[in-house]
RODO-2510 file (C-alpha; in nm, 4 decimals, decimal comma):
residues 364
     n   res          X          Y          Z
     1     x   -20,3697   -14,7208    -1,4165
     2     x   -20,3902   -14,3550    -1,3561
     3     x   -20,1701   -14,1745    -1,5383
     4     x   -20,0564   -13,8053    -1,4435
     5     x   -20,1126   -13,4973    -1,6756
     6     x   -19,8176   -13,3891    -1,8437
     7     x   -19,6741   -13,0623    -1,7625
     8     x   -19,7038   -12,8347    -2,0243
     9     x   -19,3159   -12,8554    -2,1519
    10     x   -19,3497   -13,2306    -2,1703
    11     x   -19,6812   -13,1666    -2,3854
    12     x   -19,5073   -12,9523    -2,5920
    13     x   -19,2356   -13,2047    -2,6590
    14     x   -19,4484   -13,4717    -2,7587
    15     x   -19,6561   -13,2762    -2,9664
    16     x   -19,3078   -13,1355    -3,1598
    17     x   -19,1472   -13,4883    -3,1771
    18     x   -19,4811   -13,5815    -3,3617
    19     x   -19,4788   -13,3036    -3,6095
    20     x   -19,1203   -13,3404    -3,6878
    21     x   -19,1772   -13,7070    -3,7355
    22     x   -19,4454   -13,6555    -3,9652
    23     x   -19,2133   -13,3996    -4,1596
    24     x   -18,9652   -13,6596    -4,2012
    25     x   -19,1688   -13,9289    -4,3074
    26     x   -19,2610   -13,7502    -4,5775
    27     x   -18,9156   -13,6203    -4,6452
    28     x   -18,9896   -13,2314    -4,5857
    29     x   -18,8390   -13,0003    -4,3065
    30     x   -19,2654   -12,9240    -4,2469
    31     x   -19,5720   -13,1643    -4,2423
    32     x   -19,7916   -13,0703    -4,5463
    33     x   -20,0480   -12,9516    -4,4080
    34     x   -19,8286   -12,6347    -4,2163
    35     x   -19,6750   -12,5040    -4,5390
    36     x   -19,8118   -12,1957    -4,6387
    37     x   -19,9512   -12,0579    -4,9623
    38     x   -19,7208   -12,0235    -5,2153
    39     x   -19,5141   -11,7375    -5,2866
    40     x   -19,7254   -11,5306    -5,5835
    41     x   -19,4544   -11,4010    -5,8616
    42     x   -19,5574   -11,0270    -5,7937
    43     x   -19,5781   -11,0428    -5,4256
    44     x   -19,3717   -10,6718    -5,2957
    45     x   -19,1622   -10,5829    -4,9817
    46     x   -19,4930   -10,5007    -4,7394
    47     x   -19,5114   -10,3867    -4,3830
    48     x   -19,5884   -10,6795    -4,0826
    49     x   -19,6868   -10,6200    -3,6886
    50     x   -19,5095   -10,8890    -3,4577
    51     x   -19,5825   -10,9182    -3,1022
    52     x   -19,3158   -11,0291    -2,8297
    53     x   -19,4124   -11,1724    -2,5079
    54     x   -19,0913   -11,1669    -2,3076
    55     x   -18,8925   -11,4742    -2,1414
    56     x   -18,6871   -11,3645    -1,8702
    57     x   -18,5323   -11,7196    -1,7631
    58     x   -18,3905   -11,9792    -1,9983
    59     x   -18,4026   -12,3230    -1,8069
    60     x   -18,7693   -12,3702    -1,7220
    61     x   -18,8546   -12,3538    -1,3416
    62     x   -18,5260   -12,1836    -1,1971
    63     x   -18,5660   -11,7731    -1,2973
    64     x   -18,2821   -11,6981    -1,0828
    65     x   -18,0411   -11,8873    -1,3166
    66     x   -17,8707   -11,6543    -1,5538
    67     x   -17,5475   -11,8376    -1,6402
    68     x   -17,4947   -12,1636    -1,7984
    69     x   -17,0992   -12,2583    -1,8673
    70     x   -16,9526   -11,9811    -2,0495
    71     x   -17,3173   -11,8082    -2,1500
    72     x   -17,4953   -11,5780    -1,9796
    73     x   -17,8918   -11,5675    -2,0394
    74     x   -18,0086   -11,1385    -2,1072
    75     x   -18,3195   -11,2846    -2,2190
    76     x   -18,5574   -11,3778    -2,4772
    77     x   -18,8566   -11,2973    -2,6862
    78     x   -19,1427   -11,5417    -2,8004
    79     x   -19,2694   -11,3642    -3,1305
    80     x   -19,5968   -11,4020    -3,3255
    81     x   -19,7672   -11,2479    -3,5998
    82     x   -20,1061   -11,2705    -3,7848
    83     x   -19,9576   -11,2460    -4,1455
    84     x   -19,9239   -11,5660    -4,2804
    85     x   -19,5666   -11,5370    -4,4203
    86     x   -19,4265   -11,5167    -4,0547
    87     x   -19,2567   -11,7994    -3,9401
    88     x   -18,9469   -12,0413    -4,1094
    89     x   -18,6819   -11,8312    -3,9932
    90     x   -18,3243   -12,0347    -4,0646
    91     x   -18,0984   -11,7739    -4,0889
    92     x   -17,9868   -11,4956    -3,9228
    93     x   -17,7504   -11,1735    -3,9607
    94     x   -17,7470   -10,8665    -3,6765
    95     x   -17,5641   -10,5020    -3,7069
    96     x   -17,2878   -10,4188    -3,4657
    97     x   -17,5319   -10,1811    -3,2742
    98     x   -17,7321   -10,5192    -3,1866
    99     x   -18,0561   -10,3708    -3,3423
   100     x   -18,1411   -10,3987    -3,6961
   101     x   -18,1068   -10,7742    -3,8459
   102     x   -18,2105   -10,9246    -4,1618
   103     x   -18,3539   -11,3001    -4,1619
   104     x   -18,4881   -11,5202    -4,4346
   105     x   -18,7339   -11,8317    -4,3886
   106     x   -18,7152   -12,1206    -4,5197
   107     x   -19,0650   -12,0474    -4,7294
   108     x   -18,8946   -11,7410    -4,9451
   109     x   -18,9125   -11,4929    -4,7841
   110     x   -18,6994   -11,1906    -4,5925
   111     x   -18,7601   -11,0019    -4,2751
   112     x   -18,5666   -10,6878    -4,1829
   113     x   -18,6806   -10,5270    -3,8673
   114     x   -18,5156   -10,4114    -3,5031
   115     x   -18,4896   -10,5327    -3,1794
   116     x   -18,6362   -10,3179    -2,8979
   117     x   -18,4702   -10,3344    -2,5095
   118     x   -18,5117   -10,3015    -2,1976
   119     x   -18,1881   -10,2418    -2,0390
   120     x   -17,9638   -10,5148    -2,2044
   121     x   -18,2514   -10,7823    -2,2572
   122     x   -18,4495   -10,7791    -2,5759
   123     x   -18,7985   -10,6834    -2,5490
   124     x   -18,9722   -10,6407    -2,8515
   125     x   -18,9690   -10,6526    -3,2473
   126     x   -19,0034   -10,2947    -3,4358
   127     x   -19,0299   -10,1708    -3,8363
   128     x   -19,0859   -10,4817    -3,9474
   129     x   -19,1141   -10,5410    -4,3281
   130     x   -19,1119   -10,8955    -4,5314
   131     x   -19,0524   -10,9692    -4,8519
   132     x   -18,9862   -11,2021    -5,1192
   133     x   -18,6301   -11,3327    -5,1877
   134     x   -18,5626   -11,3126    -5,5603
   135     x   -18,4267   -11,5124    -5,8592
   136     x   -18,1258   -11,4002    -6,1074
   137     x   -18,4677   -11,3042    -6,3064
   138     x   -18,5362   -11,0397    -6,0343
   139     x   -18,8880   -11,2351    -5,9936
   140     x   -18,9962   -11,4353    -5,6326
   141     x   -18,9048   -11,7520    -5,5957
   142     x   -19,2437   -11,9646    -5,6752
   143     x   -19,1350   -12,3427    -5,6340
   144     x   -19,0190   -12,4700    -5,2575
   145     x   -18,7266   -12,6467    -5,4668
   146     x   -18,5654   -12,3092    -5,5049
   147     x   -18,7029   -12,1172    -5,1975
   148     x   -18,5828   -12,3591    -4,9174
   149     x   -18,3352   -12,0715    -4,7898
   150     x   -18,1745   -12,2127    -4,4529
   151     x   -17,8805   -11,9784    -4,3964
   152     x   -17,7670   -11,6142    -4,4568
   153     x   -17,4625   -11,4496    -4,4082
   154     x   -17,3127   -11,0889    -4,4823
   155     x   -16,9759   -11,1164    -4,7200
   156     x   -16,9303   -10,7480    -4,7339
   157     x   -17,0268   -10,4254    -4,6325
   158     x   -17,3556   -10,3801    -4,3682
   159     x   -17,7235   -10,3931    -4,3837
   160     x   -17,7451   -10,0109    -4,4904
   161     x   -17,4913   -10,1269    -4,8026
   162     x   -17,3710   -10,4483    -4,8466
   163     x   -17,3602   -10,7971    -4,9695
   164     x   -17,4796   -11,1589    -4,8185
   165     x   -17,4829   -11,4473    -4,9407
   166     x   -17,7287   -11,7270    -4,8957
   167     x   -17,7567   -12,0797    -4,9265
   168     x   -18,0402   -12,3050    -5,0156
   169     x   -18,1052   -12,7046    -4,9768
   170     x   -18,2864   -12,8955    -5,2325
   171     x   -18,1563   -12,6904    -5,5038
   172     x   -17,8083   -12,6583    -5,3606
   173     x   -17,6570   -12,3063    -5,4079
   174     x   -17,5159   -12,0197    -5,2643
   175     x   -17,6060   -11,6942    -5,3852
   176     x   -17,5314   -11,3405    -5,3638
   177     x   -17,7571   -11,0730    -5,2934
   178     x   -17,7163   -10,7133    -5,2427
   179     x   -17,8792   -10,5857    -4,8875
   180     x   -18,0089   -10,2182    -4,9287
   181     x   -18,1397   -10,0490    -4,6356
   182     x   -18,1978   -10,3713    -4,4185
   183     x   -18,3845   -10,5091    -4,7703
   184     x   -18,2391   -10,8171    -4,9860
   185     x   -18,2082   -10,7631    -5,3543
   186     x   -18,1683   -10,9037    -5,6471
   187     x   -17,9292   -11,1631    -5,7040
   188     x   -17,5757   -11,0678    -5,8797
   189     x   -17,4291   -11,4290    -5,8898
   190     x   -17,3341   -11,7614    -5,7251
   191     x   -17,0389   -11,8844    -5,5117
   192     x   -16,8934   -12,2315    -5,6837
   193     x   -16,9280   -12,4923    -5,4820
   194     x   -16,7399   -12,8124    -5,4939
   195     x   -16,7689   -13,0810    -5,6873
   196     x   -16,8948   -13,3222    -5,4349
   197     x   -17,1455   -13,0701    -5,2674
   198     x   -17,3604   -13,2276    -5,5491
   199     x   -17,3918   -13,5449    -5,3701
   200     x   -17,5562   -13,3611    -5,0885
   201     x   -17,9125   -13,5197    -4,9562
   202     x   -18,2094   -13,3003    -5,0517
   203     x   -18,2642   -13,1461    -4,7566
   204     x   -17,9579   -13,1797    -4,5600
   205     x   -17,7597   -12,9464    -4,7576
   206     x   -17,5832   -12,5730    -4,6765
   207     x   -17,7559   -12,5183    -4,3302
   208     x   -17,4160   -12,3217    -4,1788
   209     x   -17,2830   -12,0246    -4,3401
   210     x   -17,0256   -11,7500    -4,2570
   211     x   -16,7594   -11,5722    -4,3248
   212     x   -16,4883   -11,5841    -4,0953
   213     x   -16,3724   -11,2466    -3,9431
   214     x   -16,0128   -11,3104    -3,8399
   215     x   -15,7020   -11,5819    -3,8361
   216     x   -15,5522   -11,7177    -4,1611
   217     x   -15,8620   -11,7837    -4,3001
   218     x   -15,9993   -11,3986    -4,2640
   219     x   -16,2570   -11,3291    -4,5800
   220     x   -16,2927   -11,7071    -4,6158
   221     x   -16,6395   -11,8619    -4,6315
   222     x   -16,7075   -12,1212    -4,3910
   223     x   -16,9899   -12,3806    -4,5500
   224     x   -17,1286   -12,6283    -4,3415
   225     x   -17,3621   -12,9152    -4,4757
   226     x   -17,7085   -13,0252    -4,2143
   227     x   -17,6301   -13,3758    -4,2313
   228     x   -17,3126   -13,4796    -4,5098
   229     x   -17,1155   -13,7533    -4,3662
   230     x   -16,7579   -13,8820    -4,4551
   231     x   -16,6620   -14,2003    -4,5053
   232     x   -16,5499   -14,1870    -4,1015
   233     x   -16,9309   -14,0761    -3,9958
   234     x   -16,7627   -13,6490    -3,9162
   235     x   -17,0333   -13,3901    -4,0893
   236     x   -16,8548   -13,2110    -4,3718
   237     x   -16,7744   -12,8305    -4,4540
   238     x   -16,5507   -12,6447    -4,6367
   239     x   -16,3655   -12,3188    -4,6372
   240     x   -16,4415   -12,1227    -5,0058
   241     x   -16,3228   -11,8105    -5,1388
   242     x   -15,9305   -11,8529    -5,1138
   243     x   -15,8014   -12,0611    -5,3796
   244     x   -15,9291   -12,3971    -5,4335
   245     x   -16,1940   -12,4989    -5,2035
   246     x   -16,0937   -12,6901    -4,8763
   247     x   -16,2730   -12,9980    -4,7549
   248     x   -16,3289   -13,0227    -4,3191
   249     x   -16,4230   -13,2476    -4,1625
   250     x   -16,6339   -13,1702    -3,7982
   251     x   -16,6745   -13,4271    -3,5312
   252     x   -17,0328   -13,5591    -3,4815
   253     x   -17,1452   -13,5629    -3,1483
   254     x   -17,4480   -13,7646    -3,0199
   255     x   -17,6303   -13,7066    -3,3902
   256     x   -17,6901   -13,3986    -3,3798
   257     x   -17,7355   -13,1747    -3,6988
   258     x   -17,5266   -12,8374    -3,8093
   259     x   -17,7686   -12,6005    -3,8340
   260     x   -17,5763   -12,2487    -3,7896
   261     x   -17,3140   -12,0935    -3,7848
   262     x   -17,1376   -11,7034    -3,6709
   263     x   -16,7775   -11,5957    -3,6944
   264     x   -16,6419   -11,4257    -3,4379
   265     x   -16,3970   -11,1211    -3,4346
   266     x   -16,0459   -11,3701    -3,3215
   267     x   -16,1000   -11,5708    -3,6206
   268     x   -16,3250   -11,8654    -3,4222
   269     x   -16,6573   -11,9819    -3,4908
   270     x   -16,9857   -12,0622    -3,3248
   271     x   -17,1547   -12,3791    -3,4302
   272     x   -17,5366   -12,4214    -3,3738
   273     x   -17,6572   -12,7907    -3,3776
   274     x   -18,0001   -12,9613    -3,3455
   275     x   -18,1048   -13,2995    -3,2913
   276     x   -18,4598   -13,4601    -3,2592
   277     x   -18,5874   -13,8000    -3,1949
   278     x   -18,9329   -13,9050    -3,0703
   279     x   -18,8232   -14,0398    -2,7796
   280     x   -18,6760   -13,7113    -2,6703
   281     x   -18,8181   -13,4510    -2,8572
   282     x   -18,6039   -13,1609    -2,9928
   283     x   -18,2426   -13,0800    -2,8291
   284     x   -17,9696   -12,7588    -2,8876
   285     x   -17,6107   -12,7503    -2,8463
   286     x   -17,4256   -12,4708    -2,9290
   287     x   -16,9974   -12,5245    -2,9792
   288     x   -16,6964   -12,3007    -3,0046
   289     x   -16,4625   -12,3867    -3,2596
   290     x   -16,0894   -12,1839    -3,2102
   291     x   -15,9127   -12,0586    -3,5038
   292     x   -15,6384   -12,3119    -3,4889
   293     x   -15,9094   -12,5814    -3,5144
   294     x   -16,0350   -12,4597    -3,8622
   295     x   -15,8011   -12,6774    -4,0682
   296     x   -15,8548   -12,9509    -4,3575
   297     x   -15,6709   -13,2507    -4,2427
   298     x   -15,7581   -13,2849    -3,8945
   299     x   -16,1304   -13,3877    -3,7270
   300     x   -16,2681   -13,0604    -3,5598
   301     x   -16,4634   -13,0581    -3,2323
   302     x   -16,4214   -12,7438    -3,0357
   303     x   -16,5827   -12,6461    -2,6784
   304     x   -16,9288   -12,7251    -2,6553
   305     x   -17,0749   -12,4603    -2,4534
   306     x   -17,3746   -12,5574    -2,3965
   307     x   -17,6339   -12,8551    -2,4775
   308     x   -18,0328   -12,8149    -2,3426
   309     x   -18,3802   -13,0023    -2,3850
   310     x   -18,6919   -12,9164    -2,3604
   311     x   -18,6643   -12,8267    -2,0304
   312     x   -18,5222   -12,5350    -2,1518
   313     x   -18,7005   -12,2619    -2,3397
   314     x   -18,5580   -12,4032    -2,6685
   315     x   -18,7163   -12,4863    -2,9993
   316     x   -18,6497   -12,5776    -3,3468
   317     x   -18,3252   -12,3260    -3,3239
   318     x   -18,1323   -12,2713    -3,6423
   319     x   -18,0079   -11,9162    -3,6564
   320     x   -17,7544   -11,7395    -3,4751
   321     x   -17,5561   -11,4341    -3,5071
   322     x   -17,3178   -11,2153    -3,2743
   323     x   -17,2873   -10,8162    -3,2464
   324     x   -17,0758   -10,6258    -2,9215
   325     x   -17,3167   -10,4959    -2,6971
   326     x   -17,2001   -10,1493    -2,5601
   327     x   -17,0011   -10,2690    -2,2904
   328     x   -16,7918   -10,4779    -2,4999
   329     x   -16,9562   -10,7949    -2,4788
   330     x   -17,0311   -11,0658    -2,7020
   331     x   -17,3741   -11,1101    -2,7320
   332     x   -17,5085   -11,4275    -2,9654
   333     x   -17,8644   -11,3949    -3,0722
   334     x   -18,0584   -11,7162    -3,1599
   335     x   -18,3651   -11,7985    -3,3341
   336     x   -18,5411   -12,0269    -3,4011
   337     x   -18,7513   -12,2195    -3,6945
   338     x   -19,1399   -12,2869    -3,5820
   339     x   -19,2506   -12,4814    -3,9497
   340     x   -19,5360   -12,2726    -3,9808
   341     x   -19,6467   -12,4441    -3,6952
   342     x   -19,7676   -12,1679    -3,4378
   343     x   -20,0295   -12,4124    -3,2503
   344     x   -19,7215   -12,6465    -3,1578
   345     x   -19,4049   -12,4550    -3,2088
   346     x   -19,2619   -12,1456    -3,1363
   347     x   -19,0714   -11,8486    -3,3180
   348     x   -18,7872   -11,7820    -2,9796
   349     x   -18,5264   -11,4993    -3,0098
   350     x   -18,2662   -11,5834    -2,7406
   351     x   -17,9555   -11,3619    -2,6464
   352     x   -17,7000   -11,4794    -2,4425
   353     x   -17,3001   -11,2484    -2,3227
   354     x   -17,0608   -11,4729    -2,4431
   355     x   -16,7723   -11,5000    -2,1734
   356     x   -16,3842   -11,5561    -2,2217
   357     x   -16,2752   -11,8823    -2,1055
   358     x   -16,2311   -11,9416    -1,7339
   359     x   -16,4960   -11,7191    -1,6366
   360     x   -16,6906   -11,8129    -1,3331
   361     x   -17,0196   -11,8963    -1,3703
   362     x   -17,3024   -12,1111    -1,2250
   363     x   -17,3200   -12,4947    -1,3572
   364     x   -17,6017   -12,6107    -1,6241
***
């Protein structure tokens, strides 16, 4: 029987769902055999080109279509670089001016560098630098145990002056680290976490981590585990920093995992999620969680905004962040984690205007 060529999404797809197979079978977020080197204990902060070729529509075949629910695509970026610490990225922070932003990868490392435009859609990556995330010791983290970072989030201040904080799997923690000039420093200490955080899964821990900007809960740190479930199958979280920690409880949704998370300025939260099967390959949704939702006690669900395939120009996505874009618009930045895979994944950054509810808009 003849069978037809796959078109070069669907290739892409099947080629993903095997490597993220592979990576699970042997219990690691990465086949073996795409890890990179690791991280020497006096590797320094060093200068990196990446290159951007730019993606100007976000559901594959249809250019013209720019809005999807409540999110409008400005564009996108497919980045690549020749040093071999590029890649990983899980987590993501952004300045207000929508420009500078500080990531980390799940290998160990850092990467502080700008975002170029062209008008309001992203069009390349300047001044960027990498460089090795660091123990309480003030030396690099050597062993993947302790340098699985998969989420960062600023607590304080900016990324001139300021602190984040950021959480690890395998070795659960979270930890604090001064950010000087766009660079992260040495750690000054760790956030408790609660007693049954312990029993997370080795790497399904702290994948969803902010700090919430407004409502009751301003200055509180939202925590949300990959995959933790409760006795009633809901992923768990909790809210940190304010007394006692508080256990929630967040609705599960066709399997998907909680992979990142950004607060918003009204005291609401976007939740990034993934889910992957071989069947299907690798899916996104992204949900909208209100302030009055953020509660222990009660399941939480929000709005989901948005939920794409591989049709889509999607990937392994597990960072987000949100700045105000000049006109006053919410813009949400996503990237997106390519396991040191660059023959069969990608390293996507993705910005979409975030509109109110009720805004008119074309269908998914």
């Amino acid at each position: 029987m003849h069978l037809a060529p796959l078109r070069p999404h669907t290739f892409r797809a099947v080629c993903l769902a095997a490597v993220l197979a592979a990576g699970m079978l042997t219990g690691l977020s990465m086949p073996v055999t795409a890890q990179k080197k690791a991280i020497s204990a006096t590797e320094k902060i060093s200068a990196l080109e990446i290159s951007a070729r730019r993606l100007d529509s976000f559901q594959r075949g249809l250019a013209g279509t720019k809005k999807f629910g409540r999110l409008e695509f400005r564009g996108g970026l497919v980045l690549t670089s020749s040093d071999e610490r590029f890649g990983g990225i899980s987590g993501l922070i952004i300045a207000p001016d929508g420009r500078r932003f500080l990531a980390i990868t799940d290998q160990g490392h850092w990467l502080s560098a700008e975002i170029a435009y062209a008008g309001a859609a992203p069009s390349g990556i300047e001044k960027a630098r990498m460089g090795p995330i660091l123990a309480l010791n003030g030396r690099p983290l050597t062993r993947k145990r302790d340098a699985d970072a998969e989420e960062i989030a600023l607590l304080s201040g900016t990324l001139k002056n300021g602190v984040a904080l950021v959480a690890f799997e395998r070795n659960h923690r979270l930890v604090r680290h001064p950010v000087i000039d766009g660079a992260l420093g040495r750690p000054t200490g760790v956030v408790t976490l609660p007693p049954d955080a312990r029993r997370m899964k080795s790497n399904s821990g702290l994948e969803a981590v902010t700090v919430l900007r407004g409502g009751p809960n301003r200055g509180a740190i939202l925590a949300l585990a990959e995959d933790f479930r409760d006795a009633n199958d809901h992923h768990t979280g909790w809210l940190l920093g304010k007394g006692a920690p508080q256990r929630l409880a967040i609705k599960d949704i066709g399997g998907f995992a909680l992979t990142g998370a950004a607060a918003l300025d009204d005291g609401s939260v976007l939740i990034l999620e993934r889910r992957f099967r071989m069947t299907e390959g690798v899916k996104m949704r992204l949900r909208h969680v209100p302030t009055d939702e953020l509660k222990p006690g009660r399941v939480i669900e929000g709005e989901t905004l948005i939920q794409s395939d591989m049709s889509y120009e999607i990937d392994n996505m597990e960072a987000i962040a949100v700045h105000t874009a000049p006109g006053g618009e919410t813009v949400i930045t996503l990237m997106s984690d390519d396991n040191f895979n660059p023959l069969l994944q990608r390293n996507l950054l993705l910005q979409f205007t975030l509109h109110r509810s009720g805004a008119k808009s074309s269908s998914q």
